[in-house]
C-alpha positions as a Markdown table, in Angstrom:
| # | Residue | x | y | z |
|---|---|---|---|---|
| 1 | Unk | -3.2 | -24.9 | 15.0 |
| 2 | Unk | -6.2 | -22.7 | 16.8 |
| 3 | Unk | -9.1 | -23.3 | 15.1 |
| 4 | Unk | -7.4 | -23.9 | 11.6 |
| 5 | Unk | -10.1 | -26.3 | 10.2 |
| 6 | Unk | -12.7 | -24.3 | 11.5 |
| 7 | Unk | -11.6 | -21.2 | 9.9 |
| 8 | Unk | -9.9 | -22.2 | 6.6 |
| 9 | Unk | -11.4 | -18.3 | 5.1 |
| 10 | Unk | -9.4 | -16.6 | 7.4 |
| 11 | Unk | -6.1 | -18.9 | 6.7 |
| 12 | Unk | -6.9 | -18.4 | 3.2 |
| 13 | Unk | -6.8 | -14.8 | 3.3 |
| 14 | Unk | -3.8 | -14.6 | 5.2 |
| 15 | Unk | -1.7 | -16.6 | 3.3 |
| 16 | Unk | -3.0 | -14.4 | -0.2 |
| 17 | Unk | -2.3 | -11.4 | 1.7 |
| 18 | Unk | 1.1 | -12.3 | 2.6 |
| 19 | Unk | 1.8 | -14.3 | -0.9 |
| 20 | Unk | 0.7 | -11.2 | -2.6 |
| 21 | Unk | 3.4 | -9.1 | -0.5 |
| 22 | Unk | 5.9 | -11.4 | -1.2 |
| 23 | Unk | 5.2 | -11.3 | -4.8 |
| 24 | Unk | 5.0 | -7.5 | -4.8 |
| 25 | Unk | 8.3 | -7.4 | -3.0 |
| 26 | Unk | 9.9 | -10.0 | -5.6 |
| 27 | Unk | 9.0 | -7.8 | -8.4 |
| 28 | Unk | 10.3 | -4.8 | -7.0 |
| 29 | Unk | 13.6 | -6.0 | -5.9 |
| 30 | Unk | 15.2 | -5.3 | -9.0 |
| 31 | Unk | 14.5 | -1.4 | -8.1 |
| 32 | Unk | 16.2 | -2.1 | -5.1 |
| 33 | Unk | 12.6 | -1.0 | -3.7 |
| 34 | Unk | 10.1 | -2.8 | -1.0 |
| 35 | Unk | 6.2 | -3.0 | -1.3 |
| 36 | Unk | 6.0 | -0.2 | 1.4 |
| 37 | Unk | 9.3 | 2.2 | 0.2 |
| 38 | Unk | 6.9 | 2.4 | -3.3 |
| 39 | Unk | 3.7 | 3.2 | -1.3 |
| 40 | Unk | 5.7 | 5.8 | -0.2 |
| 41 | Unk | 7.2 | 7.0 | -3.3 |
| 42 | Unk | 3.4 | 6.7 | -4.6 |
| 43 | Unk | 2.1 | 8.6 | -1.4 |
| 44 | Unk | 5.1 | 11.4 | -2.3 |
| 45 | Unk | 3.9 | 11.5 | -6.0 |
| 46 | Unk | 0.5 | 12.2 | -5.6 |
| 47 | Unk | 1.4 | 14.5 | -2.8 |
| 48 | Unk | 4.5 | 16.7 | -3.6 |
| 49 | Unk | 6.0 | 18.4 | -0.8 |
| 50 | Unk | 4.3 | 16.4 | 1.8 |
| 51 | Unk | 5.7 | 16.3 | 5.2 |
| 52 | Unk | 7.2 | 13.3 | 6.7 |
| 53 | Unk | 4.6 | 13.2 | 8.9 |
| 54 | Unk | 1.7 | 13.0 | 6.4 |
| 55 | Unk | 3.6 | 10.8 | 4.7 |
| 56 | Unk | 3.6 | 8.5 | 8.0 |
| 57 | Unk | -0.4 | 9.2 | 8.8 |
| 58 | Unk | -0.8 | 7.9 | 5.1 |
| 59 | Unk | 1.3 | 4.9 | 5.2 |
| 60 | Unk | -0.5 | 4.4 | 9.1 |
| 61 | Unk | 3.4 | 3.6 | 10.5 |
| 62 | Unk | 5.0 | 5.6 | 13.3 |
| 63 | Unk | 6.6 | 9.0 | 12.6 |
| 64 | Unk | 10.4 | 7.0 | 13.7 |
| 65 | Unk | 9.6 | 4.3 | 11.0 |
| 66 | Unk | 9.1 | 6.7 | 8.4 |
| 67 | Unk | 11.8 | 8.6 | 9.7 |
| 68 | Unk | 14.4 | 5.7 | 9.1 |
| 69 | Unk | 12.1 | 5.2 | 5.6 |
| 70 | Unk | 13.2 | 8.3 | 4.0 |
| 71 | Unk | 16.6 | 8.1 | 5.5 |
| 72 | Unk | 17.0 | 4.9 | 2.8 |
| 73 | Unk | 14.9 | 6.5 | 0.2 |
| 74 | Unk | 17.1 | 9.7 | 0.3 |
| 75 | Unk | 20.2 | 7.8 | 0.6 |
| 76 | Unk | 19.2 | 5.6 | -2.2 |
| 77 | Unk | 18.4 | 8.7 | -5.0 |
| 78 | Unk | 14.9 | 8.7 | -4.9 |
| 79 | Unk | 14.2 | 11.3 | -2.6 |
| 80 | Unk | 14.5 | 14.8 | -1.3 |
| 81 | Unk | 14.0 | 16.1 | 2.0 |
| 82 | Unk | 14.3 | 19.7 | 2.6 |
| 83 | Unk | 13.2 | 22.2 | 5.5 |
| 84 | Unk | 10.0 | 23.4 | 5.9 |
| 85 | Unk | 9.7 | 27.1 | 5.5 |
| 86 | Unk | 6.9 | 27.5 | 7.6 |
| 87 | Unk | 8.4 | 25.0 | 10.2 |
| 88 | Unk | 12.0 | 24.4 | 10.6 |
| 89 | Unk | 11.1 | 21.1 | 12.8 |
| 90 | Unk | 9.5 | 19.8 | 9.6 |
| 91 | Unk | 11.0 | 18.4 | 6.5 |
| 92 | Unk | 9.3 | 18.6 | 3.1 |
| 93 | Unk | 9.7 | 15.5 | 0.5 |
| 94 | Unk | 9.9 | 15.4 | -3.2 |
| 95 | Unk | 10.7 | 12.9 | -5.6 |
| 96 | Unk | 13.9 | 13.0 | -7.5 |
| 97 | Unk | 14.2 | 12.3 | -11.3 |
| 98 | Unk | 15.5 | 9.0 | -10.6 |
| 99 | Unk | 12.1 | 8.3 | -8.4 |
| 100 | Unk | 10.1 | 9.4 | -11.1 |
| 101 | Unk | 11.6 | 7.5 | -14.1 |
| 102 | Unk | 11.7 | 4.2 | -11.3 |
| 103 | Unk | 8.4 | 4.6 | -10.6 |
| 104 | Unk | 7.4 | 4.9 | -14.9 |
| 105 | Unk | 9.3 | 1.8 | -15.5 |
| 106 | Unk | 7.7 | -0.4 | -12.7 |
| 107 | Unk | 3.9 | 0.7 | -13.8 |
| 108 | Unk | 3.3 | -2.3 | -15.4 |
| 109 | Unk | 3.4 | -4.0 | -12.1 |
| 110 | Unk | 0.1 | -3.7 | -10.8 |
| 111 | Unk | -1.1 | -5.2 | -13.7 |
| 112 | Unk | 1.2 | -7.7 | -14.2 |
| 113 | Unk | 0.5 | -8.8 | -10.1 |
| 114 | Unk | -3.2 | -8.8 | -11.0 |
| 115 | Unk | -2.9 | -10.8 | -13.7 |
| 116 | Unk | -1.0 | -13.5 | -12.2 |
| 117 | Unk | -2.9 | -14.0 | -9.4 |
| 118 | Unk | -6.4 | -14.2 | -10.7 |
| 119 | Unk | -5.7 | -16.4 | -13.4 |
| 120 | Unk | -7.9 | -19.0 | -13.9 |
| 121 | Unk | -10.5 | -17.2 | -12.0 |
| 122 | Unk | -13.4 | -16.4 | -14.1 |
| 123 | Unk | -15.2 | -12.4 | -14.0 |
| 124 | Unk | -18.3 | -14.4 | -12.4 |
| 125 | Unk | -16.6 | -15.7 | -9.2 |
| 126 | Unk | -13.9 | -12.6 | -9.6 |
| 127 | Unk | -17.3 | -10.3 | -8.7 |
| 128 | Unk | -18.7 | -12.8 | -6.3 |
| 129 | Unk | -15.2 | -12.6 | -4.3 |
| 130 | Unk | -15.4 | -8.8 | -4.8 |
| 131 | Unk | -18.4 | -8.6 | -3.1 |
| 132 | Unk | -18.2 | -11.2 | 0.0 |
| 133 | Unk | -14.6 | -9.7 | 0.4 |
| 134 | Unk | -15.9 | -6.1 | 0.9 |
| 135 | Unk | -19.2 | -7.3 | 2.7 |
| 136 | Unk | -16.4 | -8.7 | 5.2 |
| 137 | Unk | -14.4 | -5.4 | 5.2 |
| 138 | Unk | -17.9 | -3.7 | 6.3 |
| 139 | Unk | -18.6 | -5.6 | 8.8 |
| 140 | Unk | -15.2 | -5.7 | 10.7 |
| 141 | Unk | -15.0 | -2.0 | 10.1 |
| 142 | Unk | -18.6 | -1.2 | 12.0 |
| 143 | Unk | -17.1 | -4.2 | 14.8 |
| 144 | Unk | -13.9 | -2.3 | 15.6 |
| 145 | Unk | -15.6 | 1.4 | 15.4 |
| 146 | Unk | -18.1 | 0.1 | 17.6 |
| 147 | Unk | -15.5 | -1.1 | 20.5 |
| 148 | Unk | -13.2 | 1.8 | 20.1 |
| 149 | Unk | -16.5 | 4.4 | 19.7 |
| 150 | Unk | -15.3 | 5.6 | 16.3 |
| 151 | Unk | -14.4 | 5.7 | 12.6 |
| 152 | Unk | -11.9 | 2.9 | 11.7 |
| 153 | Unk | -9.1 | 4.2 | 9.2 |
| 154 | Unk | -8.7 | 1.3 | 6.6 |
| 155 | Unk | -9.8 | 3.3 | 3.8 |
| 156 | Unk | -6.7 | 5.8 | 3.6 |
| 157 | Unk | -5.2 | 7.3 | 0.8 |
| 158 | Unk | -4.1 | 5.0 | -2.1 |
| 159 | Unk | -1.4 | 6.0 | -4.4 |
| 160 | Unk | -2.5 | 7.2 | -7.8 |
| 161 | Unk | 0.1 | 4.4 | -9.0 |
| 162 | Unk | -2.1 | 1.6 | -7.2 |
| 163 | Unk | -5.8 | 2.5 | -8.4 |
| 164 | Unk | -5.9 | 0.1 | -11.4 |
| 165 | Unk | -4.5 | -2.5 | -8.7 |
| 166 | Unk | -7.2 | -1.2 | -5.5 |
| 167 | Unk | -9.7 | -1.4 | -8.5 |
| 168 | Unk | -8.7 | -4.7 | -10.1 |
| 169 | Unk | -9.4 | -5.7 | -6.1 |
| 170 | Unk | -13.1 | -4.1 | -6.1 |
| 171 | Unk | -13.7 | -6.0 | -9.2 |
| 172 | Unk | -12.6 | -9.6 | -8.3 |
């Protein structure tokens, strides 16, 4: 274990990140859906028509990962990929009714995650752990832009189907 004792935050937040995404995952195997195939049909809701490409630069995965991403989403129902008219070396994506009415049925997620996992935790140490938690964020950020010389993208677009999640996180 390097420096496990030492750095029992870090493990901490590891194993809450990875809990959470197991969690997430659980609740949306039912869907026959992943944590990052419903980003995507989030990213392709608030974004309709997007190209595959935007859709990886959102997601921050490589253009062949999406590419075999939206192979299984299209094979699956939930999504359609046509041509681009402007750029036939581009596809377009939309959501399909089945997407849509998968996506209503599963908004009660979020909330339900949330609720679960902060439990017990009072609003008083919820905002405390808001605070140190994006303090930390901050101060990684300005670490990493520093060494590469620029902005670090960590702040990308969030689903419109995640904010009450992404907010329920700001106000831990």
């Amino acid at each position: 274990m390097i420096g496990k004792d030492k750095d029992l935050l870090g493990s901490l937040i590891h194993d809450v990140a990875h809990l959470l995404r197991l969690d997430i995952d659980d609740r949306l195997k039912v869907h026959n859906l992943t944590r990052v195939k419903w980003l995507a049909l989030g990213v392709i809701q608030d974004n309709p028509h997007i190209s595959q490409s935007s859709l990886a630069t959102n997601l921050e995965l490589g253009n062949a990962t999406v590419g075999r991403l939206v192979d299984r989403l299209v094979e699956r129902g939930f999504v359609d990929r046509d041509n681009d008219p402007n750029d036939r070396r581009s596809y377009l994506l939309s959501l399909t009714p089945l997407a849509e009415t998968t996506i209503d049925d599963l908004s009660d997620v979020p909330d339900a995650l949330r609720d679960d996992a902060l439990s017990g935790i009072s609003q008083d140490d919820r905002t405390r752990l808001s605070g140190s938690l994006v303090e930390m964020k901050t101060n990684l950020k300005e670490r990493l832009a520093a060494l590469v010389g620029g902005l670090i993208m960590i702040d990308h677009a969030v689903p419109a189907l995640f904010q009450d999640t992404i907010t329920m996180a700001a106000s831990i």
